[in-house]
Structures are given as structure tokens and as C-alpha cells.
PLY file of the C-alpha trace (Angstrom):
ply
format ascii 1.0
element vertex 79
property float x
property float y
property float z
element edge 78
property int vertex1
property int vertex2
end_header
13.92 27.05 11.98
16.35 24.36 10.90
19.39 22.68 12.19
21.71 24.43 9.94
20.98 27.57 11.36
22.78 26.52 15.07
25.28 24.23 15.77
24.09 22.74 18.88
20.69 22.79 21.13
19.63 22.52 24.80
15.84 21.40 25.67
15.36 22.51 28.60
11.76 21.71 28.34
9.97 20.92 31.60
12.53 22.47 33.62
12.12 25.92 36.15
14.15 28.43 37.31
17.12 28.23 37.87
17.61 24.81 36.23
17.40 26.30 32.29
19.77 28.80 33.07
22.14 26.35 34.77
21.70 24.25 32.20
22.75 26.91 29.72
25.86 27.84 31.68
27.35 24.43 31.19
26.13 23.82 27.24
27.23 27.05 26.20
30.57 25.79 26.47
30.23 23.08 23.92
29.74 25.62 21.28
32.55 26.90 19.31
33.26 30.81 20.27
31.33 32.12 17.12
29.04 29.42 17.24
25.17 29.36 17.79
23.29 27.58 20.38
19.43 26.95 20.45
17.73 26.99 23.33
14.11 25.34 23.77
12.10 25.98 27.23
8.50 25.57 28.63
9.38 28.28 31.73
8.50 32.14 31.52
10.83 33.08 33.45
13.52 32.71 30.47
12.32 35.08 28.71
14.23 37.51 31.64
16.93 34.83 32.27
18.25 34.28 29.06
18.69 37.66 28.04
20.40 38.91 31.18
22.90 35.50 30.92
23.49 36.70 27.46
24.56 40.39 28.27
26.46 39.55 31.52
28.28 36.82 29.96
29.08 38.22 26.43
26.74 36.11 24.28
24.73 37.55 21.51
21.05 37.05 21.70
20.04 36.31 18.16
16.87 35.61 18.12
13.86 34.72 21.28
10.27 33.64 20.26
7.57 32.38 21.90
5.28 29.71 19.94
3.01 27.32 21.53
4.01 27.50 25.02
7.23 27.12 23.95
10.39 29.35 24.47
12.45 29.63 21.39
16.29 31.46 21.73
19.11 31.55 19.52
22.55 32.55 21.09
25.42 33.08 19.12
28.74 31.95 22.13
30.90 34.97 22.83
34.49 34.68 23.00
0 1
1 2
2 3
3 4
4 5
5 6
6 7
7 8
8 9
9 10
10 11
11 12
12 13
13 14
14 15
15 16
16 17
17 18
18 19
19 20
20 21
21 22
22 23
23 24
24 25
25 26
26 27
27 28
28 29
29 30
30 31
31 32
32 33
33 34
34 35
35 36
36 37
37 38
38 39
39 40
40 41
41 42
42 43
43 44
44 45
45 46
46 47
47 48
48 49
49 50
50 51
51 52
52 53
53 54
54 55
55 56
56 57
57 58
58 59
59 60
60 61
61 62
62 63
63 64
64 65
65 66
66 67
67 68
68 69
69 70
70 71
71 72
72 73
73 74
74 75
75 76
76 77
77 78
């Protein structure tokens, strides 16, 4: 994955629940509606976080992958 393919990221590596999703809340924000936001974590629990944020919140879940203990997401910001 490069840098061209999102315009902004958030490590949230190291980090539990709810602190990755808080986290999120406030960095989604600095993304241009439109724009895409990559989000790396070390905590399961994401993987049922980040996809609920994304549908209650209007965000498009582009990608989510799991590699290495790490947790990989793309979001594309919703309007």
C-alpha cells in the first residue's frame, strides 16, 4: 500500500479500546469529505469498531486487512 493511495493516516498502534476509535473520531475530520484515511492498529477489537464507526457515521470502509499483528483500514470520509 502506498501513500498515494490515502491522504492522511492515524497509528493507533499500541492503543485499546476505546482509544483507536476516539482517536478516529477526531482525525477523520482532517480529511477532505471524499478523502481517504488509513488507519493502522495493534487491537482486535477494531476489526468490530471500525466498521460499525464507519456505517453509523457515513464513512466508506474501503478496505480492512490484517498482516502481522497489525490492523490495516482504509476509510474513504463521508460528507
Amino acid at each position: 500500500m502506498t501513500a498515494s493511495e490515502y491522504d492522511a493516516e492515524l497509528d493507533a498502534r499500541g492503543l485499546f479500546c476505546p482509544e483507536p476509535v476516539m482517536m478516529l473520531h477526531n482525525r477523520i475530520n482532517d480529511v477532505e469529505p471524499g478523502g481517504v484515511l488509513r488507519v493502522v492498529a495493534t487491537d482486535p477489537s477494531t476489526t468490530r469498531d471500525i466498521p460499525r464507526f464507519c456505517q453509523f457515521l457515513g464513512h466508506e470502509l474501503l478496505s480492512q486487512n490484517e498482516s502481522d499483528e497489525l490492523f490495516i483500514y482504509l476509510i474513504r470520509r463521508g460528507q
